[in-house]
Residue frames as a rotation matrix with the C-alpha (Angstrom) as fourth column:
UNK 1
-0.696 -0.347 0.629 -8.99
-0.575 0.793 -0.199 21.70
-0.430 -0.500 -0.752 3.06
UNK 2
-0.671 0.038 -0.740 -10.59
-0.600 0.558 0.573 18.66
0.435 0.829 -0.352 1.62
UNK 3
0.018 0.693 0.721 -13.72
-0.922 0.290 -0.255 16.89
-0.386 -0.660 0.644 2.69
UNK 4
0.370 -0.071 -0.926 -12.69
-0.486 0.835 -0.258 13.58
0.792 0.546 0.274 0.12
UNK 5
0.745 -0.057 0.664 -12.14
-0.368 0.795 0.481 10.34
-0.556 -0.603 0.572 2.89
UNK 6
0.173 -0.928 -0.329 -8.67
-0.913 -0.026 -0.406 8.87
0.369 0.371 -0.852 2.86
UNK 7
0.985 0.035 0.166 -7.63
-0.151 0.623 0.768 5.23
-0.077 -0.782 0.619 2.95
UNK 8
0.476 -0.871 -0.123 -4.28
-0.722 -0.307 -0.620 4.01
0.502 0.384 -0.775 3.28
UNK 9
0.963 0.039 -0.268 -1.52
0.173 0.674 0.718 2.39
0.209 -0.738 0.642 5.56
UNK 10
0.537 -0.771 0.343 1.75
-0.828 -0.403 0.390 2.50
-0.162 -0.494 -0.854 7.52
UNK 11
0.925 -0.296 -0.240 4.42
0.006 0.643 -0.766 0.68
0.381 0.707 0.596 6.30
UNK 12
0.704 -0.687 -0.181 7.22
-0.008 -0.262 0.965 -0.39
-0.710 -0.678 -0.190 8.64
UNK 13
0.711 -0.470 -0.523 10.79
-0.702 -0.441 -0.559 0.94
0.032 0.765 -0.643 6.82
UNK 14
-0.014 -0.565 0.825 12.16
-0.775 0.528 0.348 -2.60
-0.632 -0.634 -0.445 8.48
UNK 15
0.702 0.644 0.303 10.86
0.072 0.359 -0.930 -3.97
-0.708 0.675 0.206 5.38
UNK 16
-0.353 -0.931 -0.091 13.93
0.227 -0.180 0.957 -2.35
-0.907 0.318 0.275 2.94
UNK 17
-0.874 -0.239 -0.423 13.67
-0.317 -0.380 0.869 -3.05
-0.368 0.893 0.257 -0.32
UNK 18
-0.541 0.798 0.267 10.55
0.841 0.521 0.146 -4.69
-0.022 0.304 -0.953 -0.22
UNK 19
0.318 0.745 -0.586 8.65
0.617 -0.632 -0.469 -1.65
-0.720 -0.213 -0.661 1.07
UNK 20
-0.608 -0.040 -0.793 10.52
-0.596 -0.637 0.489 0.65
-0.524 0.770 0.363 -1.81
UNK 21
-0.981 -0.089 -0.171 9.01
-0.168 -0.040 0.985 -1.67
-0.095 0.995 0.024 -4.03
UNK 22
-0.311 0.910 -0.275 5.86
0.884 0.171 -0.436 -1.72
-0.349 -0.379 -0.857 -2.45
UNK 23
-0.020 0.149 -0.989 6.03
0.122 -0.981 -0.151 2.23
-0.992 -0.124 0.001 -2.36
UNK 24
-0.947 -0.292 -0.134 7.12
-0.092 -0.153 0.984 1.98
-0.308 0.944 0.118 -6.30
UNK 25
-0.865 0.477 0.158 4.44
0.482 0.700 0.527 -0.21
0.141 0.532 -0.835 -7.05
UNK 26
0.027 0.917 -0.398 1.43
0.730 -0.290 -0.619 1.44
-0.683 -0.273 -0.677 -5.25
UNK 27
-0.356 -0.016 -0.934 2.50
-0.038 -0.999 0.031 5.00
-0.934 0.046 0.355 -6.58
UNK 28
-0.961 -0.258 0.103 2.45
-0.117 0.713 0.692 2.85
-0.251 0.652 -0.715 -9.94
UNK 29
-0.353 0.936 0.016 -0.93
0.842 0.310 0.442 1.52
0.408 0.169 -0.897 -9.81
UNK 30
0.474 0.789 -0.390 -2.62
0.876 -0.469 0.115 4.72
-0.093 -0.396 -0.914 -8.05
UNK 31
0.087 -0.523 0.848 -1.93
0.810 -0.458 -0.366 7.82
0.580 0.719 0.384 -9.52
UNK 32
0.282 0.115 0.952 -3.11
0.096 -0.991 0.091 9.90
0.954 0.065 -0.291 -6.82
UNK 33
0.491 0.001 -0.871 -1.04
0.667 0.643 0.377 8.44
0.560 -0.766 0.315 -4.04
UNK 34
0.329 -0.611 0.721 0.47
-0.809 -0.576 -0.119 10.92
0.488 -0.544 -0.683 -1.02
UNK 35
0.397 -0.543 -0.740 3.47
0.659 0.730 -0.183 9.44
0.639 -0.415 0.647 1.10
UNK 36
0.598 -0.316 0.737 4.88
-0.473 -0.881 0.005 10.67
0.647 -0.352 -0.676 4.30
UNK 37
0.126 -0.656 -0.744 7.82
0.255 0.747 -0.614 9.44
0.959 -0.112 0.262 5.80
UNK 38
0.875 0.174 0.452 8.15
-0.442 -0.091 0.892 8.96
0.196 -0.981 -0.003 9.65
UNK 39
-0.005 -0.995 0.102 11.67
-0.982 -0.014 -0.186 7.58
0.187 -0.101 -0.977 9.30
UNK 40
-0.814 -0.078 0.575 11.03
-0.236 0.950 -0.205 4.22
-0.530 -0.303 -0.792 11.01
UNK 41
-0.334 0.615 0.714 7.57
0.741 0.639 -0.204 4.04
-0.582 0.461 -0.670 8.84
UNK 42
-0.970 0.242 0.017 5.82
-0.124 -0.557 0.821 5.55
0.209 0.794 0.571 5.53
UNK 43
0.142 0.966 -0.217 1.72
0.036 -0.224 -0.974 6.89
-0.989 0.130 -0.066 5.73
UNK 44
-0.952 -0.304 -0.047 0.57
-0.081 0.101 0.992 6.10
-0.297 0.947 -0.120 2.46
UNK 45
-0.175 0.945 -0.276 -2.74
0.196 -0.242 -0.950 7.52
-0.965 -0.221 -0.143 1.44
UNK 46
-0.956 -0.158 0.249 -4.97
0.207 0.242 0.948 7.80
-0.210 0.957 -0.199 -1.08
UNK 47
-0.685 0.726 0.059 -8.43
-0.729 -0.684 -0.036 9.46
0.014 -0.068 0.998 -2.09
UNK 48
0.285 0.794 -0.538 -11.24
-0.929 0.367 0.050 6.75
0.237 0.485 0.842 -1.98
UNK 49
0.994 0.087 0.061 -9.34
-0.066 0.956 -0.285 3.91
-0.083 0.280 0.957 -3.01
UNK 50
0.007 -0.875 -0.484 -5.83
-0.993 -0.061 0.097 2.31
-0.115 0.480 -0.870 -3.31
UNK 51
0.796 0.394 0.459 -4.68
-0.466 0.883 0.050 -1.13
-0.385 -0.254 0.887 -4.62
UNK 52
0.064 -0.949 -0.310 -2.00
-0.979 -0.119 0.163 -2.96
-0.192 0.293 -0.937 -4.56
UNK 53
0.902 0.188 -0.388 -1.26
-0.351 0.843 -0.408 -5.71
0.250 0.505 0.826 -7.02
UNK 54
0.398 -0.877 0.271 1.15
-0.415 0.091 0.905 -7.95
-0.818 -0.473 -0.327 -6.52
UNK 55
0.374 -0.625 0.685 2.44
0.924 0.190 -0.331 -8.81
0.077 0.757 0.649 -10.11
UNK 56
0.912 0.050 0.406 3.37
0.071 -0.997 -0.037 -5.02
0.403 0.062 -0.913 -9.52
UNK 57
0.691 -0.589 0.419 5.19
-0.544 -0.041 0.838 -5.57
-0.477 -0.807 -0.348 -6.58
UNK 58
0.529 -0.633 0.566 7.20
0.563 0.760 0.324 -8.64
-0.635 0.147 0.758 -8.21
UNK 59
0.982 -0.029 0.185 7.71
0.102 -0.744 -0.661 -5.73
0.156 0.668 -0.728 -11.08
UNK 60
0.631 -0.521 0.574 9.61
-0.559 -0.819 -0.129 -3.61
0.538 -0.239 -0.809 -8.96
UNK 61
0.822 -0.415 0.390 11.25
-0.010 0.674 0.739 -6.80
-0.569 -0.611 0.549 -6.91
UNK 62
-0.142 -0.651 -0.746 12.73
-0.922 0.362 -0.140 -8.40
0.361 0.668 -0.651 -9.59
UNK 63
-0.913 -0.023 -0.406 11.36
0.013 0.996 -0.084 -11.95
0.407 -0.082 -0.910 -8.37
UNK 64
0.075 0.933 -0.353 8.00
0.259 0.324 0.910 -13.61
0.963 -0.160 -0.217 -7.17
UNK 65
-0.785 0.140 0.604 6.31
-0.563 -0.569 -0.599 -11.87
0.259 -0.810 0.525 -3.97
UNK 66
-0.408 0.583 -0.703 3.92
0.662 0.719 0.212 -13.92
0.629 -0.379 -0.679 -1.89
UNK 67
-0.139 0.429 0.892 1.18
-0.268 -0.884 0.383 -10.57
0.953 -0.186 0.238 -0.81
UNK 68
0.605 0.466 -0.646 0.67
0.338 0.584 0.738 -12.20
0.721 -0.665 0.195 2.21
UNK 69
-0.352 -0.870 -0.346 4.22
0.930 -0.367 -0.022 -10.85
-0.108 -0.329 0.938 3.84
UNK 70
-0.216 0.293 0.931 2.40
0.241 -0.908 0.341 -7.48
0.946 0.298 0.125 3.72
UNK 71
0.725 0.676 -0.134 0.78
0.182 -0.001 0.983 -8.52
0.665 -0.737 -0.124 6.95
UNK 72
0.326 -0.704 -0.631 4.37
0.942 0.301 0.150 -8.92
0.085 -0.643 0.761 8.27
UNK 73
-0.524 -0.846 0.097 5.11
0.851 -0.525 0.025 -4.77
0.030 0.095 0.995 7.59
UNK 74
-0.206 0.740 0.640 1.78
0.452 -0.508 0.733 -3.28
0.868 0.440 -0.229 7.42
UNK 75
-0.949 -0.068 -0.309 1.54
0.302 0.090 -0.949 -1.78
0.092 -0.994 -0.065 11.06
UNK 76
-0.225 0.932 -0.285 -1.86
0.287 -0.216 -0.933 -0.26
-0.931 -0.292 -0.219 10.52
UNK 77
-0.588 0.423 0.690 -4.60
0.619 -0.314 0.720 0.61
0.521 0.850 -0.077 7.89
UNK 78
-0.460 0.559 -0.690 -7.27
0.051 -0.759 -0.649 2.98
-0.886 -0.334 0.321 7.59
UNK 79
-0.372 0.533 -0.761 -10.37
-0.848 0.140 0.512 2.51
0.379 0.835 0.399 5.17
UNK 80
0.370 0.684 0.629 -12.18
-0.564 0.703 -0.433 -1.13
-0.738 -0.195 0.646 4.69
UNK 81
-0.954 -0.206 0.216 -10.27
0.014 0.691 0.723 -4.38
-0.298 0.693 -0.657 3.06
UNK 82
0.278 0.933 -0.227 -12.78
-0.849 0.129 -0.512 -4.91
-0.449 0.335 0.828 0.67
UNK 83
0.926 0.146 -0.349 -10.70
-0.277 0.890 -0.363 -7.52
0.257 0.433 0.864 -1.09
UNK 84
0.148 -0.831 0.537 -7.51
-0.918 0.087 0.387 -9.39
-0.368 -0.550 -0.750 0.13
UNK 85
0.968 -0.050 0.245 -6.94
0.048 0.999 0.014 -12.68
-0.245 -0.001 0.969 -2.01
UNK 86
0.565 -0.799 0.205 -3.22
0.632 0.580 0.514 -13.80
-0.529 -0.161 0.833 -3.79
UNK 87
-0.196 -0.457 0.867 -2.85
0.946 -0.320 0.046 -11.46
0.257 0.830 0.495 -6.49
UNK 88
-0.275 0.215 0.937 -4.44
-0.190 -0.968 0.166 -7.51
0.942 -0.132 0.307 -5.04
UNK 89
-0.454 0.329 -0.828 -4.99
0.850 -0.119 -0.513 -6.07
-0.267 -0.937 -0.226 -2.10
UNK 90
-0.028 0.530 0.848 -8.22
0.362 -0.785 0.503 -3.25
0.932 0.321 -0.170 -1.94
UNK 91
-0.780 0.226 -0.584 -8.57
0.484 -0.373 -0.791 -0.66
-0.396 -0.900 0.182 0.63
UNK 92
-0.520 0.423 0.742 -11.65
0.436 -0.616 0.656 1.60
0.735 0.664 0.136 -0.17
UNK 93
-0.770 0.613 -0.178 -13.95
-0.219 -0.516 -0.828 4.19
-0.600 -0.598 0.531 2.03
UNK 94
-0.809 0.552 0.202 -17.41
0.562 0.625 0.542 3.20
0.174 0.552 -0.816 1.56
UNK 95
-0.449 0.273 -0.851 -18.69
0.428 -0.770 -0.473 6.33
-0.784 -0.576 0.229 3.28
């Protein structure tokens, strides 16, 4: 078992295609991402650090994403926003 601090977040699946292309996008930008599906929501972890960009997201849309609507699907985190402006969201463990 692993002693490496995980951050991450739940992602309600009420979301559709946004959250796939959330899920695209993260896996995308963080190579070492784990997902676990809870049917009604995805755990979505990472070692340290994860970030999600949103020119990513628009990527995997196919049209312009306003990161903010994250807040509307995110049901919980786990870690420390370190940064949260228009274009990325950071989680990180500062531990």
């Amino acid at each position: 078992m692993s002693n490496e601090a995980y951050v991450g977040m739940d992602l309600d699946k009420n979301g559709g295609l946004l959250i796939d292309a959330i899920l695209e996008a993260l896996r995308e930008d963080n190579p070492r991402i784990e997902t676990v599906d809870f049917n009604i929501y995805v755990k979505v972890k990472s070692p340290r650090e994860m970030v999600l960009k949103r020119e990513t997201v628009e990527e995997k849309l196919g049209r312009d994403w306003d990161i903010n609507e994250l807040q509307v699907y995110m049901s919980s985190y786990f870690g420390f926003i370190e940064e949260w402006d228009d274009d990325h969201l950071l989680i990180r463990w500062n531990g």
